[in-house]
C-alpha positions as CSV (number, residue, x, y, z in Angstrom):
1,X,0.0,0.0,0.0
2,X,2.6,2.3,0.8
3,X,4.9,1.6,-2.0
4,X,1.7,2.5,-4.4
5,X,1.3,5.1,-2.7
6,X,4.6,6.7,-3.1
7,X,4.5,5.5,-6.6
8,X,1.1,8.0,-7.3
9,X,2.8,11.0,-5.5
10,X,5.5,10.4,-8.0
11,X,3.5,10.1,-11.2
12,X,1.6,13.2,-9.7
13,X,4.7,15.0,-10.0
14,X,6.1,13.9,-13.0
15,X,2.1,15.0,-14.5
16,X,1.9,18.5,-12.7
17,X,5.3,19.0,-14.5
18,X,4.5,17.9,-17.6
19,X,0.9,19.8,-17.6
20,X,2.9,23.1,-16.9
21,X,5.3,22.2,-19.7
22,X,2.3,21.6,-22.2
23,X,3.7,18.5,-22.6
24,X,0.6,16.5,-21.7
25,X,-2.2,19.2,-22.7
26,X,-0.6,21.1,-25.4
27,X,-2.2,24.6,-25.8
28,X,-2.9,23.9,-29.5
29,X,-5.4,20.9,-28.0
30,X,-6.7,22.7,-24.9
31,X,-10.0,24.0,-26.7
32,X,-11.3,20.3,-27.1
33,X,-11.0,19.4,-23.7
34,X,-13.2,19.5,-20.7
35,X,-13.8,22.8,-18.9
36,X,-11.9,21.0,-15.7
37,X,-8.8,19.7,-17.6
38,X,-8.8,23.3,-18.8
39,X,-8.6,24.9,-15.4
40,X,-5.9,22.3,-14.6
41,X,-4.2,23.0,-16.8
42,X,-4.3,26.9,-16.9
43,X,-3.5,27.1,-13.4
44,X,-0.1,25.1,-13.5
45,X,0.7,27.3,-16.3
46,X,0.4,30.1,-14.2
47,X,2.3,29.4,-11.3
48,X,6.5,30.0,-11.4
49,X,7.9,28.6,-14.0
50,X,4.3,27.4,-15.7
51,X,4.1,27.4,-19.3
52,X,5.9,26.0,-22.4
53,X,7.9,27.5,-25.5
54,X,9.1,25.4,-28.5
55,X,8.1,22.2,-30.9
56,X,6.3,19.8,-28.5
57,X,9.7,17.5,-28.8
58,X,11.5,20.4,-26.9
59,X,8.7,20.9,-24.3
60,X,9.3,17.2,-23.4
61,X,12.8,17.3,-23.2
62,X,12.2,20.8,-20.7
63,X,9.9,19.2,-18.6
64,X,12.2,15.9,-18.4
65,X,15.0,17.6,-17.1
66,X,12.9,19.0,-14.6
67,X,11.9,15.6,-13.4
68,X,15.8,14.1,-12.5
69,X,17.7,11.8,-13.7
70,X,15.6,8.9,-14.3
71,X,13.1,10.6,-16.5
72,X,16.0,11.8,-18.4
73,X,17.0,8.5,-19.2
74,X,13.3,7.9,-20.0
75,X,13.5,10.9,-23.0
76,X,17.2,9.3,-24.2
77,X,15.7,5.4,-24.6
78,X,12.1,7.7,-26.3
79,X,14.6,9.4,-28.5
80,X,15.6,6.2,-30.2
81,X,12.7,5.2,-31.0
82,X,11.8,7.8,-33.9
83,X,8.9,5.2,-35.0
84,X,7.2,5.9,-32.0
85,X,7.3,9.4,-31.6
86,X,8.8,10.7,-34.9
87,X,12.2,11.6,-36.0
88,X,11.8,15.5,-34.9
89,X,10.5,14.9,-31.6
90,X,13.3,12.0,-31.3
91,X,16.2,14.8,-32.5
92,X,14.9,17.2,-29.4
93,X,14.9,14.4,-26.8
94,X,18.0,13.3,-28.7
95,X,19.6,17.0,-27.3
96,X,18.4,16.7,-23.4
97,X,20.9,18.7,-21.5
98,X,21.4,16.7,-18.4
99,X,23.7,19.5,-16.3
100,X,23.4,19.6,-12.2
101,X,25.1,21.2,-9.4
102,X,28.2,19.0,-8.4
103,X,28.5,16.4,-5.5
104,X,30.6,17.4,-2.6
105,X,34.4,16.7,-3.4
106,X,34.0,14.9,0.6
107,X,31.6,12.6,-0.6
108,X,33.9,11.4,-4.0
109,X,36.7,10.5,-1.7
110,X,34.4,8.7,0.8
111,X,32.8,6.5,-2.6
112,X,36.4,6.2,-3.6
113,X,37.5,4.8,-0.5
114,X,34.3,2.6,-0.1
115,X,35.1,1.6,-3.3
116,X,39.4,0.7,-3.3
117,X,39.9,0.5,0.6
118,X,42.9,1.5,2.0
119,X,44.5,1.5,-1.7
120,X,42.1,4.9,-2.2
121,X,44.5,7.4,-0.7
122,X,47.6,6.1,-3.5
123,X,45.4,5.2,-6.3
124,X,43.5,8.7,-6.3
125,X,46.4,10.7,-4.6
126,X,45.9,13.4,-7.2
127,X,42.1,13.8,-7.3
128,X,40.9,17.7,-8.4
129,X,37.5,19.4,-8.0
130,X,34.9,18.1,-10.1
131,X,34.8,19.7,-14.2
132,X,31.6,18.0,-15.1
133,X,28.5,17.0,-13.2
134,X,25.5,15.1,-14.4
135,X,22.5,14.0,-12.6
136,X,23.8,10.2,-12.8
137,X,27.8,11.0,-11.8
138,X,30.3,13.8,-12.2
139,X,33.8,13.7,-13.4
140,X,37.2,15.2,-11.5
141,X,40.5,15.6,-13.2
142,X,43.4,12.8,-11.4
143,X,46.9,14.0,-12.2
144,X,49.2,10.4,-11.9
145,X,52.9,10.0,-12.4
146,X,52.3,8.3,-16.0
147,X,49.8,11.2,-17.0
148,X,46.1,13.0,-16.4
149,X,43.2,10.9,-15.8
150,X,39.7,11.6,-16.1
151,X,37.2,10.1,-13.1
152,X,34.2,9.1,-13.5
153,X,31.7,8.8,-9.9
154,X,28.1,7.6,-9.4
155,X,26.0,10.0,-7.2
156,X,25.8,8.9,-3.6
157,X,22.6,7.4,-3.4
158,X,21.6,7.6,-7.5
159,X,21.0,3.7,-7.2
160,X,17.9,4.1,-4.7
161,X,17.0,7.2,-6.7
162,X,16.5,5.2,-10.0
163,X,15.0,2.3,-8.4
164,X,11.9,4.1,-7.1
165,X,11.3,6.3,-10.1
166,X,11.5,3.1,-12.0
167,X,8.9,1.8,-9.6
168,X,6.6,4.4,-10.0
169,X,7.4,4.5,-14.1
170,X,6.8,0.1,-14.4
171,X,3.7,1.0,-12.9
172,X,2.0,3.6,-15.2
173,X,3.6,1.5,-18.3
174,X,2.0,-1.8,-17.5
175,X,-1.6,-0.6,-16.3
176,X,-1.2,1.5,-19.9
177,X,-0.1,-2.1,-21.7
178,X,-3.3,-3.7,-20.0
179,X,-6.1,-0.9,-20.2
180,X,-4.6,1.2,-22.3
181,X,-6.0,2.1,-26.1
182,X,-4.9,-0.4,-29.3
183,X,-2.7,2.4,-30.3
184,X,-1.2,2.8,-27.1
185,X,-0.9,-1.1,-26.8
186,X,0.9,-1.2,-30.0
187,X,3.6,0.7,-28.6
188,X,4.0,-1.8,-26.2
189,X,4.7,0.6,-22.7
190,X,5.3,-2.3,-20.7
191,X,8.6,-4.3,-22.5
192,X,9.8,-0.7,-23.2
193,X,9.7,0.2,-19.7
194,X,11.4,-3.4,-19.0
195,X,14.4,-2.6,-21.7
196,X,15.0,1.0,-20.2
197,X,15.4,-0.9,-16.5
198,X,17.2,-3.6,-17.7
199,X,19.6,-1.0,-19.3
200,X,20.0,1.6,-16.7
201,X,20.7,-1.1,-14.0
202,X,23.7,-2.0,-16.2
203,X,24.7,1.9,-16.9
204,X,24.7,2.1,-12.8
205,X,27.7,-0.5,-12.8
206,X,30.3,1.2,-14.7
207,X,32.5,-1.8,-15.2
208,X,29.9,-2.4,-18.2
209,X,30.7,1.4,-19.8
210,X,34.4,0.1,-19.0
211,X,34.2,-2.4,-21.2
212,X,32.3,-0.8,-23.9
213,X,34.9,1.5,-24.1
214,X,37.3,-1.1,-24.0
215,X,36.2,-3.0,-26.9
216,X,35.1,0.1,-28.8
217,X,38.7,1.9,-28.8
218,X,40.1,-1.7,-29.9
219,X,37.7,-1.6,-33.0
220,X,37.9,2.3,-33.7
221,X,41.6,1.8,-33.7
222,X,41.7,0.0,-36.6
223,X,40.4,2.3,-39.5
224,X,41.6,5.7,-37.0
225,X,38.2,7.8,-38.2
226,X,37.4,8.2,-34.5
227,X,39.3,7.6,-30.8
228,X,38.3,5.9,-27.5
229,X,40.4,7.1,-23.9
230,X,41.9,4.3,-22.9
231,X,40.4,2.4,-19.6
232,X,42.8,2.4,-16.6
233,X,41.6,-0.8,-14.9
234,X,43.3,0.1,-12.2
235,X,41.5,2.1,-10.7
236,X,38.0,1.3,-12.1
237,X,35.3,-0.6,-10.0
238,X,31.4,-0.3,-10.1
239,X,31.1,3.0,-9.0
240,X,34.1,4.5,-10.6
241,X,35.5,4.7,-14.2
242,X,38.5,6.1,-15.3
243,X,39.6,6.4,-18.4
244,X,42.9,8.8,-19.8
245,X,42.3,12.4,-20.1
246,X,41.7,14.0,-23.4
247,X,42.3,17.9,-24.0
248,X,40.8,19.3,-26.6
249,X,37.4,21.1,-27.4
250,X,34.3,19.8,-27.5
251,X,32.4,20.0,-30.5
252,X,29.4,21.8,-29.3
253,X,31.3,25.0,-29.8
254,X,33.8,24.1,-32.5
255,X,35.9,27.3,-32.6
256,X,37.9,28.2,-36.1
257,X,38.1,25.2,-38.0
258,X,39.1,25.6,-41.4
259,X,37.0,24.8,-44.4
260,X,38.8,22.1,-45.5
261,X,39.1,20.5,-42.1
262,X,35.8,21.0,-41.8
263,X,34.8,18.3,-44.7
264,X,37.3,16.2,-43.3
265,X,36.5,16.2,-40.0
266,X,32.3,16.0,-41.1
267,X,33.8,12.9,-43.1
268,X,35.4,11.0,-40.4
269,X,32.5,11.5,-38.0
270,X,30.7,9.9,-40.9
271,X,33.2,7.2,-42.1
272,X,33.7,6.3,-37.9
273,X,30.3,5.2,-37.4
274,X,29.5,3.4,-40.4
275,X,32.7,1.6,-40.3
276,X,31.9,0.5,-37.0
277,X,28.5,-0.3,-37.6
278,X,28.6,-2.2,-40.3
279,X,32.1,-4.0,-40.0
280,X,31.9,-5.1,-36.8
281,X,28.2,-4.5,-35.4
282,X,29.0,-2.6,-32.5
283,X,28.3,1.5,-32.2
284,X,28.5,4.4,-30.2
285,X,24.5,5.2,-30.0
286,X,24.8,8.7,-28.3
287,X,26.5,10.5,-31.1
288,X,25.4,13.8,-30.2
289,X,28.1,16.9,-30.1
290,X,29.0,16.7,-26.6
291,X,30.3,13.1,-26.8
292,X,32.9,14.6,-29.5
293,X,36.1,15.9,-28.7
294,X,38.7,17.2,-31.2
295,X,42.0,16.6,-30.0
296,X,45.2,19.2,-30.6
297,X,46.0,16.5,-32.6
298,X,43.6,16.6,-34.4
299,X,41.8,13.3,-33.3
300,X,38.5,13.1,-33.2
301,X,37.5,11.4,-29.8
302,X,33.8,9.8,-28.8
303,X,33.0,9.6,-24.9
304,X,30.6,8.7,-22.7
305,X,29.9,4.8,-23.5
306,X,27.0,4.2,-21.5
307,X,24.3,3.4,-24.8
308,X,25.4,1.2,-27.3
309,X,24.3,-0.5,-30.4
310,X,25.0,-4.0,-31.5
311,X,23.4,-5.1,-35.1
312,X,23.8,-8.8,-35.9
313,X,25.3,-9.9,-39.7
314,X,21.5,-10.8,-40.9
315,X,20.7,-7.3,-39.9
316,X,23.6,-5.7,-41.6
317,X,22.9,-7.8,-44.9
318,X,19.0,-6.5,-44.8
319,X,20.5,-2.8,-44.3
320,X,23.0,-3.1,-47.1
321,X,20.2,-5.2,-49.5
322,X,17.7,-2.2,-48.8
323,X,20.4,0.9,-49.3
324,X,21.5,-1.4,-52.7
325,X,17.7,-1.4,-53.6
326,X,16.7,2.2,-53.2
327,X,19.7,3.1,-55.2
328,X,19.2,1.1,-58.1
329,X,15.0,1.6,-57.7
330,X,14.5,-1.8,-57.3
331,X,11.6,-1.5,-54.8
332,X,10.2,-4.5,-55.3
333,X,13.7,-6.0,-54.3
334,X,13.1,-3.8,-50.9
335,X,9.8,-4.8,-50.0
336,X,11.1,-9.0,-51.0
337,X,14.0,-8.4,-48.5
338,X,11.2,-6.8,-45.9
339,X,8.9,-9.9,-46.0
340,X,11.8,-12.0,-46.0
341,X,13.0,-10.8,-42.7
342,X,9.4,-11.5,-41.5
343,X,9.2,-7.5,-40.6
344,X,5.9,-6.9,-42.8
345,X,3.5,-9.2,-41.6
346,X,1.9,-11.6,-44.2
347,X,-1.0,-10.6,-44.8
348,X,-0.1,-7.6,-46.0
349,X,0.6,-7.2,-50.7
350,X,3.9,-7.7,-51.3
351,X,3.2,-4.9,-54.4
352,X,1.4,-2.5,-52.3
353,X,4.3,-2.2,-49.9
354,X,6.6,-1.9,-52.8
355,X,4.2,1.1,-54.2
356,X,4.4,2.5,-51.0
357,X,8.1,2.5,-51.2
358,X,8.6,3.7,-54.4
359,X,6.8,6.6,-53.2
360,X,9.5,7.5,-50.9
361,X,12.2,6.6,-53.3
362,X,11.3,8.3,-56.4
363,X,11.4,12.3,-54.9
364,X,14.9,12.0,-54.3
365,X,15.9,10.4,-56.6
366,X,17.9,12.9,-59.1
367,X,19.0,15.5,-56.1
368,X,21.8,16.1,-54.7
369,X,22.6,14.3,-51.9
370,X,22.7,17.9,-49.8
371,X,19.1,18.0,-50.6
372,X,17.9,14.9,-49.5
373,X,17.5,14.8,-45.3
374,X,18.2,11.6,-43.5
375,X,15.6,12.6,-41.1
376,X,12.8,13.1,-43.8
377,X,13.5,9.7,-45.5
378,X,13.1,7.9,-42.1
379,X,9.9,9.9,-40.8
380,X,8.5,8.7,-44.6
381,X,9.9,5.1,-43.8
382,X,8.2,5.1,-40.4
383,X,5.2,6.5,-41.3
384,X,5.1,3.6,-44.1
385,X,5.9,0.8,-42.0
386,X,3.4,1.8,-39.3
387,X,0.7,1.7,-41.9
388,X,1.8,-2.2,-42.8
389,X,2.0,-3.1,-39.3
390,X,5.7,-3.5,-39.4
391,X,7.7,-4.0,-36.5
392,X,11.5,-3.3,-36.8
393,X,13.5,-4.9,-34.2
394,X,14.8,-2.7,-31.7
395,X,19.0,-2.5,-32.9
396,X,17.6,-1.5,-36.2
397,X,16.2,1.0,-34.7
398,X,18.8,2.5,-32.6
399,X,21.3,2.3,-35.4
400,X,18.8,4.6,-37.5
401,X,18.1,6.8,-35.1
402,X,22.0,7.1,-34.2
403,X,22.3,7.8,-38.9
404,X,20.0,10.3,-38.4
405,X,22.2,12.2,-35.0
406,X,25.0,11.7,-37.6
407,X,23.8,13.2,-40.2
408,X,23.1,16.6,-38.3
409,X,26.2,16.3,-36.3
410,X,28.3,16.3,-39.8
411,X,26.3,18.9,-41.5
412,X,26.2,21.2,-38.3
413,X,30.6,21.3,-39.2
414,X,30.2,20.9,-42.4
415,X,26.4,22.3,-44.1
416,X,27.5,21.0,-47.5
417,X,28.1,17.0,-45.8
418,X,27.1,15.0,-48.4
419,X,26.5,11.8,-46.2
420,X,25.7,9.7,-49.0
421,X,29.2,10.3,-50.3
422,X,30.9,9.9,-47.5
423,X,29.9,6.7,-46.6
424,X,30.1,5.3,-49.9
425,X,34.1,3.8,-49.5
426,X,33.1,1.6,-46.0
427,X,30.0,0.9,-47.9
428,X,31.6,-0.3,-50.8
429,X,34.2,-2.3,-48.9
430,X,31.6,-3.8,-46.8
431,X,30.1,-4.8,-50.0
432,X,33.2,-6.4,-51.6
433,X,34.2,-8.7,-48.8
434,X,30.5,-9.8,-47.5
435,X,28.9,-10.9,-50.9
436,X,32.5,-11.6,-52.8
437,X,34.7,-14.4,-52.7
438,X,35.9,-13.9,-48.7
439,X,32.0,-13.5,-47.7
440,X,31.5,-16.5,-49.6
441,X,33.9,-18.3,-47.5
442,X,32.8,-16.9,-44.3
443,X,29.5,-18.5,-45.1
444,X,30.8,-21.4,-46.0
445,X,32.2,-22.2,-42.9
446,X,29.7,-20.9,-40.4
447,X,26.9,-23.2,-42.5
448,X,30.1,-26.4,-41.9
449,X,29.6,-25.1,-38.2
450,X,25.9,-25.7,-37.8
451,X,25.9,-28.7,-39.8
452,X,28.5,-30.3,-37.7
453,X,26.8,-29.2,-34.8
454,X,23.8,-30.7,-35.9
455,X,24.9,-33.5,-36.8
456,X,26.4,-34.4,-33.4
457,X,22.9,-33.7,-31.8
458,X,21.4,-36.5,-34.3
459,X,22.2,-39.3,-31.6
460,X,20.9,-37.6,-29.2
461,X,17.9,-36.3,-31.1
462,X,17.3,-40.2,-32.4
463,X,17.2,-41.5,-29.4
464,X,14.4,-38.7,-27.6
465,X,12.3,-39.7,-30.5
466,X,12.5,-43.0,-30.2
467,X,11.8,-42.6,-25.9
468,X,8.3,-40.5,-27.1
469,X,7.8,-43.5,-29.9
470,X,7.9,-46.4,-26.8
471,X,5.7,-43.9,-24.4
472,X,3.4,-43.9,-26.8
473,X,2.9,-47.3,-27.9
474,X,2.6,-48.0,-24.3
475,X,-0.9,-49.4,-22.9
476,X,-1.5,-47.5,-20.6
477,X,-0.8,-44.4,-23.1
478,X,-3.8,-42.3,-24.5
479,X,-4.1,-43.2,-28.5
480,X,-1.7,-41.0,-29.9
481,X,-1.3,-40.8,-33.7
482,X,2.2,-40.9,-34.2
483,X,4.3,-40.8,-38.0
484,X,7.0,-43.2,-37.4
485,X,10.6,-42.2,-39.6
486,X,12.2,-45.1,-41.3
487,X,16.0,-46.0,-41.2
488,X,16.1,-45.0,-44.8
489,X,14.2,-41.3,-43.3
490,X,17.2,-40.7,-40.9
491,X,20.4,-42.0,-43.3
492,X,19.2,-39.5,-45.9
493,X,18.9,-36.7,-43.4
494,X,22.4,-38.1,-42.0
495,X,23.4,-37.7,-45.8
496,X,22.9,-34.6,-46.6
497,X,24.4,-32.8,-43.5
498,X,27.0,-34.6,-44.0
499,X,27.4,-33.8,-47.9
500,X,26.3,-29.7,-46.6
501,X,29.3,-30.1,-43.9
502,X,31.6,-31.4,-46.5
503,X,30.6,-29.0,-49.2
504,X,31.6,-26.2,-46.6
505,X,35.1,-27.6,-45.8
506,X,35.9,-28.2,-49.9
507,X,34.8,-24.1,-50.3
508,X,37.2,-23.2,-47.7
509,X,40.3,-26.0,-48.2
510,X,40.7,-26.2,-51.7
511,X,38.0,-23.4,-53.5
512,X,40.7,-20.7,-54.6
513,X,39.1,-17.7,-55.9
């Protein structure tokens, strides 16, 4: 009782907020609504701080960071899903400012010292005042004999904090999921609400941002378009991360960058995330301007690791097959590779969808690429898809959403980014080595895999069936019409994993392309 309690008293909150912010009654809907909602919500507007400016994406993002820390998170995990509530109000959410007073330098050294015992006082000998704070953790400067450091700290109690706002949040999202409108159904409130727990439980251990960064900076280094700091492992636990310090600037306020660094530098932002995306499956997913830092030497370095993309190879191949399709107008390749991936529905016309995609394609088809927005072509995509019933799976997307922050990152350095363009050389690479000769081989050997591995389950397999075959000839067993497989049934599907598996190992032994 009491927990629900406390629960309403913080959804009241979170509403009163929101009704001030015109967030839940926008002014542009208040003459429809009942003469009580009205006074509501006039009221709230008039107090302190009462009333809203902006698009309704911005009034959201106002009213969130009014709310703390876990609704922020809420409007971060909203902004990726542009399907939901569209790719503008997904670019404002996209931009919440997330800036509080700092933490008590005290109570750093008191979580440090929780943290590393009596190896505290050596490890963080060095420890400065705090140069960034965040509702979630704040970050000192650490000067150590090998060089600067850059310390990363939970707020003391931030865990408790998120907990009961994540309460009070489950509980709205799942009597929405149950009583809620189809629409609001559709959305499903309830597993989204799950995801964003499930996530932020992880984000409050920042041994898992460690090791994003980790295995980020390992895969970054290999084509150099973008850096990752280095983790000290040291002195990271699960309250504290610390990674090197990078000086620099960050690229909410660029300075004097010359024109031609400019392209460049839009290039590389572009080239870095598609490179990682699509070579390797992993991506930074918060690509906004503060996470950017251009080194003296003229690195370009991504922070912050804390949301993260993974896209799996059958993903990647729909992406490329779709990109491959809009180009060449081939949209009724597109909408094959959509029901192939079982993301339309059935039921749905294979041509229809394909007219419906052809009318996204054919406007820009003939611009120039500095004409055609990103952000457009997905809001028409979404709008599309929603209309066929189409549910894209969630890394799909996040790694869209994450194109589109791109995209207005790069052109915000450089207005004449041609994106298109610029991805085009770790596109075409992709290309090359995934449907050439070497993907060839690549598939060769993971289909050897599964048929070997299915193949040493066949024993085991036979003899289940045959345990079900005896239970059910048994007496005492209720009649059961069972098929029964003959010898000649299981040597031919013996056969031909066998022939699959050694198919696979010829491709890869002797094949020489």
């Amino acid at each position: 009782m009491f927990e629900a309690l406390s629960d309403y008293m913080r959804l009241a909150r979170a509403g009163a907020v929101m009704l001030r912010n015109d967030v839940v009654i926008p002014d542009d809907y208040r003459s429809r609504l009942p003469w009580a909602a009205k006074f509501a919500g006039g009221f709230l507007r008039m107090l302190p701080g009462g009333g809203g400016k902006g698009r309704p994406g911005q009034r959201f993002a106002n009213a969130l960071e009014k709310l703390g820390p876990a609704w922020i998170k809420l409007g971060q995990f909203m902004a990726t899903r542009p399907d939901v509530i569209g790719v503008q109000a997904a670019n404002d959410l996209s931009r919440l400012k997330d800036s509080v007073p700092p933490f008590p330098k005290a109570l750093a050294i008191k979580t440090l010292r929780s943290e590393f015992g009596a190896d505290a006082d050596r490890l963080f000998a060095g420890l400065g005042d705090s140069v960034a704070a965040a509702s979630i953790a704040q970050v000192h400067r650490l000067e150590t004999p090998t060089g600067p450091r850059a310390v990363k700290i939970l707020r003391p109690g931030i865990e408790r904090t998120m907990e009961l706002e994540l309460r009070a949040m489950k509980r709205i999202a799942y009597s929405a999921q149950k009583n809620g409108p189809p629409d609001v159904k559709r959305m499903e409130p309830a597993a989204f609400i799950d995801t964003m727990a499930r996530s932020l439980t992880r984000e409050m251990d920042l041994r898992f941002e460690a090791g994003a960064a980790s295995e980020f900076g390992e895969i970054a280094a290999l084509d150099n378009y973008v850096y990752a700091p280095k983790v000290d492992w040291e002195r990271t636990s699960q309250r504290v991360l610390v990674t090197e310090w990078i000086e620099g600037r960050s690229l909410t306020d660029p300075g004097a960058i010359g024109s031609a660094d400019r392209i460049d530098l839009a290039n590389r932002i572009t080239r870095g995330f598609l490179a990682c995306a699509l070579d390797h499956g992993f991506f930074h997913a918060d690509l906004h301007e503060g996470n950017m830092i251009l080194a003296p030497d003229g690195r370009l370095v991504l922070v912050d690791f804390g949301i993260m993309g993974r896209i799996a190879m059958p993903e990647r191949i729909f992406l490329a097959e779709i990109l491959k399709g809009f180009l060449e107008r081939d949209y009724k390749r597109v909408s094959e590779v959509h029901f192939e991936a079982g993301y339309v529905p059935a039921n749905h016309s294979m041509d229809d969808f394909a007219q419906a995609l052809r009318s996204v394609g054919e406007p820009i088809f003939g611009k120039d690429a500095t004409e055609v927005s990103m952000a457009r072509v997905l809001l028409q995509l979404f709008d599309i898809t929603r209309q066929f019933g189409m549910h894209l799976r969630p890394e799909l997307i996040l790694l869209q959403k994450t194109m589109v922050q791109v995209e207005g990152v790069a052109r915000s350095i450089d207005p004449a980014h041609n994106i298109w363009q610029a991805a085009k050389p770790v596109v075409d690479r992709w290309t090359r080595r995934e449907f050439g000769p070497e993907g060839l081989k690549k598939l060769a050997v993971a289909t050897a895999r599964e048929a070997m591995a299915r193949l040493r389950k066949l024993p085991e397999t036979l003899q289940k069936l045959d345990e079900a075959l005896n239970r059910a000839a048994a007496p005492a067993a209720a009649p059961v019409v069972v098929k029964r497989t003959t010898a000649w049934g299981w040597a031919l599907t013996g056969f031909a994993i066998a022939a699959v598996s050694a198919a696979g190992l010829w491709f890869v032994l002797i094949y020489k392309p």
